[in-house]
N, C-alpha and C positions, 0 to 999 in steps of 0.2 A: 705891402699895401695893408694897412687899416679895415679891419673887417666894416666898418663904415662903410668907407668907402667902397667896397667890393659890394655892400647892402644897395646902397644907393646905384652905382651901374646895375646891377642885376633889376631893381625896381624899374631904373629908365629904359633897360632892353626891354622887360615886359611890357612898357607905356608904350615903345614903339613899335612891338607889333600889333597893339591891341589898336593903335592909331591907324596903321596899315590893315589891319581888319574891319574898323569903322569906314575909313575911306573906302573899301571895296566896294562895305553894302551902302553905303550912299551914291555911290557911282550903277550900280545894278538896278536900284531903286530910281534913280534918274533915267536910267535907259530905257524901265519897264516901264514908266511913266508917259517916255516918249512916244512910246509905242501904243500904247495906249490910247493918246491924244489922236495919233496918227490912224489908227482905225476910226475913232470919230469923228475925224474931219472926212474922211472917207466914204463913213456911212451916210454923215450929212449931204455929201452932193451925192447920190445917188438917191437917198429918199429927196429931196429936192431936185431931180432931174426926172424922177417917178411922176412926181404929183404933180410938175411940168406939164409932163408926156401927159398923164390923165387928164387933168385939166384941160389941155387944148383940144381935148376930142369933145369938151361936151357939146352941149348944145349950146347953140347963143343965149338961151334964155336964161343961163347961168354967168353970174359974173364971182366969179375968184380975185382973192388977195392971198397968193401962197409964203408971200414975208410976214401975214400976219395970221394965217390958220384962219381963212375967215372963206365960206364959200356960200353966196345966193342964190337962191332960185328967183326968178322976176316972174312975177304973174301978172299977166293982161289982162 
């Protein structure tokens, strides 16, 4: 074999684990990602089961929109 050739496999070995190393950290980074998502879909229906719960204790003179951050006091 042609030191060429011997050049050029030995570069394509290093490409292919340098590939199998990118694909790792794209894959860990995908997964940290998901998890991530999945704490804040988490956090969101628990502070929107909160301000729920709070909300329906107040008094009627208050009207709430908890989809839009929006809370009244009504004065007579």
């Amino acid at each position: 074999m042609s030191w060429k050739i011997q050049e050029l496999e030995s570069q394509l070995d290093k490409l292919k684990k340098e590939r199998q190393k990118r694909q790792f950290q794209l894959e860990s980074l995908e997964a940290a990602l998901q998890k991530q998502k999945q704490k804040v879909i988490v956090l969101m229906h628990h502070v929107t089961f909160n301000t729920i719960f709070c909300l329906s204790s107040l008094p009627s003179s208050f009207m709430a929109y908890p989809n839009l951050g929006i809370l009244f006091f009504i004065h007579y």
